[in-house]
Each structure stands twice: as C-alpha cells, then as structure tokens.
C-alpha positions as CSV (number, residue, x, y, z in Angstrom):
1,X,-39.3,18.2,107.7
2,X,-37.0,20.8,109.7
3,X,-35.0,23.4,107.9
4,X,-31.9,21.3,107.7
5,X,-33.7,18.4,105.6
6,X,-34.9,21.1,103.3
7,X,-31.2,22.6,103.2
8,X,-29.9,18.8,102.5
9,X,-32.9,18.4,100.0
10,X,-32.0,21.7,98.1
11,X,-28.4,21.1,97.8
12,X,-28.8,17.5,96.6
13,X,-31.4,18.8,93.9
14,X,-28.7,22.2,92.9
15,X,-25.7,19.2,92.8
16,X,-28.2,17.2,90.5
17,X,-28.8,19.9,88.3
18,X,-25.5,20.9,88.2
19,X,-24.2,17.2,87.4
20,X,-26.5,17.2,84.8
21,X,-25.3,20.7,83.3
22,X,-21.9,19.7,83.7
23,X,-22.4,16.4,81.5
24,X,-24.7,17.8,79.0
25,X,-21.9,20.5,78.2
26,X,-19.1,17.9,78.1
27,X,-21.8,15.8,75.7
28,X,-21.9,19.5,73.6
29,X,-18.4,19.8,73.9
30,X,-17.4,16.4,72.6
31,X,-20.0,16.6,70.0
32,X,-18.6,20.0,68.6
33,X,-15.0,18.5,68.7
34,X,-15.8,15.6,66.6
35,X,-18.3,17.9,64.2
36,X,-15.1,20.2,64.3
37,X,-12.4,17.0,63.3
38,X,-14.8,15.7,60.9
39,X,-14.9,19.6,59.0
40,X,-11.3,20.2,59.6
41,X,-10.6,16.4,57.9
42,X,-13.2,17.1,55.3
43,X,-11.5,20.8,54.6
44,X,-8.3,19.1,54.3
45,X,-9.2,16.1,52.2
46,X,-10.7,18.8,49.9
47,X,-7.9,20.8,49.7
48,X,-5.7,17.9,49.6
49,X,-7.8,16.8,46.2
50,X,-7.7,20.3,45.2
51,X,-3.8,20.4,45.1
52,X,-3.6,16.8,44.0
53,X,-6.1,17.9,40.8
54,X,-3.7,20.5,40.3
55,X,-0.3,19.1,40.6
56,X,-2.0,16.3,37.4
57,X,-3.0,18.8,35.8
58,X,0.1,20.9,35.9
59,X,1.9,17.6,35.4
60,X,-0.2,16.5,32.3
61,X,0.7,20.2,30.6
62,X,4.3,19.7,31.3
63,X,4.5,16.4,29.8
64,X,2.4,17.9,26.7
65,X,4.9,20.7,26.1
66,X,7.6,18.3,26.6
67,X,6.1,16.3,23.6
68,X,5.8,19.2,21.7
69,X,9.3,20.3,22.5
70,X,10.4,16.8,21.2
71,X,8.6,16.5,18.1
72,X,9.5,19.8,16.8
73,X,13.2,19.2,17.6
74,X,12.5,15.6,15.6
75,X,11.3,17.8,13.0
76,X,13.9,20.2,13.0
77,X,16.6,17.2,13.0
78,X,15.1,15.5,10.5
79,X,14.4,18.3,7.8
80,X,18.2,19.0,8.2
81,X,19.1,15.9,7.3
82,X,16.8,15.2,4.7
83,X,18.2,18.6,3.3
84,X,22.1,17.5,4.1
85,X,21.3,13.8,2.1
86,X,19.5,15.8,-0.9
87,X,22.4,18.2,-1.1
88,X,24.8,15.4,-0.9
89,X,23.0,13.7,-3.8
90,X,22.7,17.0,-5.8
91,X,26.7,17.4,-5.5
92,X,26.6,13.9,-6.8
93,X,24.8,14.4,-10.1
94,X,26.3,17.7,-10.7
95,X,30.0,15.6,-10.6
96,X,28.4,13.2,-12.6
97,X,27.2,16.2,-15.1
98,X,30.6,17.8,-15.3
99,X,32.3,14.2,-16.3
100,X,29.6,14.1,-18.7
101,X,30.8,18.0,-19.9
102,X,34.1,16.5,-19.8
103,X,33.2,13.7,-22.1
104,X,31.1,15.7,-24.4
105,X,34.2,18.2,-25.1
106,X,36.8,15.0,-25.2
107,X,35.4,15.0,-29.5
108,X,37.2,11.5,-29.1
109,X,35.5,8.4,-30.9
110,X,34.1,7.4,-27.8
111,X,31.4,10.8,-27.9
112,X,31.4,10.5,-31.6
113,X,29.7,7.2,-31.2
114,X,27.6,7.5,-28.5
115,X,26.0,11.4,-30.6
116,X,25.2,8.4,-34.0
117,X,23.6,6.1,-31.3
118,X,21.7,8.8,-29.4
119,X,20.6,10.5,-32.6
120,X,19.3,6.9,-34.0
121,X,17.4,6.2,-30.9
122,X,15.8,9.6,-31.5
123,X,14.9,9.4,-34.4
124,X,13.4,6.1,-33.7
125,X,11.1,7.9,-31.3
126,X,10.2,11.0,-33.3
127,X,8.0,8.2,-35.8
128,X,6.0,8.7,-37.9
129,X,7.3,12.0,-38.5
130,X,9.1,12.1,-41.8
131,X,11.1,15.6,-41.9
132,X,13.3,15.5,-38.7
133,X,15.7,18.2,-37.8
134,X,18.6,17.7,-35.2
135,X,19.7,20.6,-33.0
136,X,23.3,20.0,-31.6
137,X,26.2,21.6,-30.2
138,X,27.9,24.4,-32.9
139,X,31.0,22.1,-32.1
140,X,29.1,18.4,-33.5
141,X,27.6,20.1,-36.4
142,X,30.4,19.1,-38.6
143,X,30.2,15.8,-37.0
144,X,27.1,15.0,-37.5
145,X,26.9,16.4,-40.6
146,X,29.0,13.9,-42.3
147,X,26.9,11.2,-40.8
148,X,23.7,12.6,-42.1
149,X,23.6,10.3,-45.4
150,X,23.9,7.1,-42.9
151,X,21.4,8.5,-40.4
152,X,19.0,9.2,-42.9
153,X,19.2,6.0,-44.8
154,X,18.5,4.2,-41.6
155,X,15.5,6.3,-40.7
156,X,14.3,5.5,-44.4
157,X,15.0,1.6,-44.2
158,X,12.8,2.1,-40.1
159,X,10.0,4.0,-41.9
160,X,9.0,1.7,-44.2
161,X,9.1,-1.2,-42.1
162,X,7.3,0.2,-39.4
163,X,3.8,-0.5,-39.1
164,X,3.0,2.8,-38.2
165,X,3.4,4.6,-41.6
166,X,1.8,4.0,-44.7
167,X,5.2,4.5,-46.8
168,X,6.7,2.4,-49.2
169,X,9.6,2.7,-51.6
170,X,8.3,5.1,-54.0
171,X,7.7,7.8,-51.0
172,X,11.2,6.4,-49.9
173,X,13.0,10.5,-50.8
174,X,10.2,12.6,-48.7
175,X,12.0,11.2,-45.6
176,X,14.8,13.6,-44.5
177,X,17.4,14.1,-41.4
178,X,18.9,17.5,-41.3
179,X,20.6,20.1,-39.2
180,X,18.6,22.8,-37.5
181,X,19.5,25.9,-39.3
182,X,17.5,28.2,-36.6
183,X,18.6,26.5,-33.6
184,X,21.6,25.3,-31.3
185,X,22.3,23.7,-28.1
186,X,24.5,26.0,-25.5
187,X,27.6,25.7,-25.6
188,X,27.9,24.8,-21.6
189,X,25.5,21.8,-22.8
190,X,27.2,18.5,-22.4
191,X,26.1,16.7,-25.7
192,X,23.5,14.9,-27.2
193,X,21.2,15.7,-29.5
194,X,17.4,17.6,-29.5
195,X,15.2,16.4,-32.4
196,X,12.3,18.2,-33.5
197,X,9.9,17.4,-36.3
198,X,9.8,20.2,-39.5
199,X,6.3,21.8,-37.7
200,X,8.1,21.6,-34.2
201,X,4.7,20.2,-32.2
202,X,7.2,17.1,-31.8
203,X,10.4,17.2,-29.7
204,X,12.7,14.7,-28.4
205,X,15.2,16.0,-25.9
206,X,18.3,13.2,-26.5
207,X,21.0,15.2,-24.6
208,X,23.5,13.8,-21.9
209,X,21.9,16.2,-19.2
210,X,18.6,15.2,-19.8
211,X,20.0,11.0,-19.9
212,X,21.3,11.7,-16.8
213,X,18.7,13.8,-15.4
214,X,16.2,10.4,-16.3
215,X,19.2,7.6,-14.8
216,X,19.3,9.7,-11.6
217,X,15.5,9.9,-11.0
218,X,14.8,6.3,-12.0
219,X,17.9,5.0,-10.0
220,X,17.2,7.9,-7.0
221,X,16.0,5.2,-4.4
222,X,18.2,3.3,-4.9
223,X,21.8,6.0,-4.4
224,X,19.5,7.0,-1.1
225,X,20.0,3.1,-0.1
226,X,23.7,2.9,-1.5
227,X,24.6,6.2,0.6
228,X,22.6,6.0,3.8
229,X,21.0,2.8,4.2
230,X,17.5,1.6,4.3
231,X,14.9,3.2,5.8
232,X,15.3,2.5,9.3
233,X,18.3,4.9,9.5
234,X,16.2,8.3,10.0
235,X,14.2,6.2,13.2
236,X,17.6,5.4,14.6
237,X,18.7,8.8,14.6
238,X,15.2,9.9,15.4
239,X,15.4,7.4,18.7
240,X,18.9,8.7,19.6
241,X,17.5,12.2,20.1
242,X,14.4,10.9,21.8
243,X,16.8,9.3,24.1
C-alpha cells in the first residue's frame, strides 16, 4: 500500500470518526432539548398549579368574607326591624294604656261598673281567704265604699257555697271586704283594684294596667300577624337584601 492509499485510508477513518462525533452530539443535543422541554413544561405546569391553588384559595376566602359580610348585614337588618316592630307595638299598648287612664278618670257609670265587676272577680280568686282588703285609687274609695255591703254579701253567699271552705251560716259574719287603710294605688294608675288578704301572703293585682298588660301578652302573636304579616315577611325582606 503506497503513501497515497494510507493518506485515502486515514482521511476516510478521521471523516468516520468525525461523522460519528458529529451525530452523537446532535443525539446529545436533541436529547438535552427534549430533557430541557420536558423540565421547562414540568416547571410551568407546577407553577401553573401553584397559581391556580392560589387564585381557589384566595377565591374561597373572598367568597367566605362575602358570606360573613352578608350575614352580619342580615343580622344588622333584622335586629332593626325586630326593634322598629317591638317599638311600634310598645307605642301601641301605651295608647291603649292612656285610653284606659282616660277611662279610669271618666268616674262615669261605665268605670263604676266595670271597678264592682273587677273587684267580684277578685275576690272570687282570693278564696278561701275570708278577711279581704281592697287597695284602690284615693278617687274610687268613696265609690267603692258604698258598694262594700253588696260586695261583701256576695263574697259571703260564694263562701259558703264553695267547696273549698268549711263555712256555713253560723261563721257567715267572720267574712269581711274592706278598704285598705295603709295602702293606695298611684294616682297615675288607671283603675282597678289590688286585693290582698288581712296577713298579705295573698295578692291579686285586678287593675286596668295589669288587664291590659295580660290581653296584650296573650293576644301578642297575634297584633305581630295583624301588623306585619305572617312569618314569611322577615325572609322576604331578608332575600331582598341578599339580592
């Protein structure tokens, strides 16, 4: 083999060599690109989760305070109405109680009668206590006191037919119905009558403000209906503001 097959020989085996250089680095290159894409997407699907993770949770704690916001507002709205309705129905019963005053201070028949009827009930209640005493108004003692031999002849005649006392005719006099001597009722009171039994351990409050005071709690639910509806009034309003 001369020189020049040698020279032909060598620079086929350095073109070889250099051929397989040259692919092995384009295999490295290629091979680092798509390790490098495969980090960078893997980076930014991290990230991307990261933010996304975020923005929920940032999302979820708006949405809380919002709730938050919204039920206290609710609240807010619907103590002041509750408070507006039970001051509306306070003005009510204190018109009511000065119509009553009104009444009371009228002295006409009308009072006069319903004081006999109050005091009789009363006294019904205050069984089996024989010695009664009625505190009233300075301006119905008069009154009353000229009805006190009717009042207590009734209260006999209920004594001895009630089952709950062991009187009978004889013991008829120890029943008695009499004017508080150490007592009164204001004079701002509207009328009626407290009864109170000779040891006072028994009382029976009989005036108009304490009538009324029992009409308006027993009849309370239903004024709220009369005045603002049922129930379902509060949710509308409630739902309006929600809105």
């Amino acid at each position: 083999m001369n020189d020049a097959q040698v020279q032909q020989q060598v620079q086929q085996m350095v073109a070889f060599i250099c051929q397989e250089a040259d692919e092995k680095v384009n295999e490295l290159r290629t091979k680092a690109e798509e390790e490098f894409h495969l980090r960078k997407l893997s980076i930014f699907e991290e990230q991307r989760e990261k933010i996304r993770a975020e923005f929920e949770r940032k999302h979820k704690q708006l949405q809380a305070s919002k709730r938050i916001a919204l039920a206290s507002e609710l609240n807010a709205a619907r103590l002041r109405v509750l408070r507006a309705r039970e001051t509306a129905l306070r003005d009510l019963y204190e018109q009511a109680r000065e119509q009553l005053v009104a009444f009371g201070n009228e002295a006409g028949s009308a009072y006069q009668q319903l004081l006999e009827r109050l005091i009789d009930q009363g006294l019904g209640l205050m069984q089996p206590e024989p010695n009664v005493h009625l505190i009233l108004r300075p301006r119905d003692r008069d009154l009353v006191e000229s009805l006190l031999p009717r009042l207590r002849s009734r209260y006999q005649r209920v004594m001895l037919t009630s089952s709950s006392t062991n009187m009978d005719a004889s013991s008829e006099s120890q029943v008695s119905v009499a004017l508080a001597e150490n007592e009164r009722l204001d004079d701002t009171c509207a009328g009626g009558v407290i009864l109170v039994s000779a040891d006072g351990r028994v009382r029976c409050d009989n005036t108009l403000e304490r009538r009324l005071e029992i009409a308006y709690q027993q009849n309370l639910a239903h004024l709220r209906e009369l005045l603002y509806g049922d129930a379902g009034t509060l949710s509308a309003f409630e739902e309006d503001i929600a809105a």
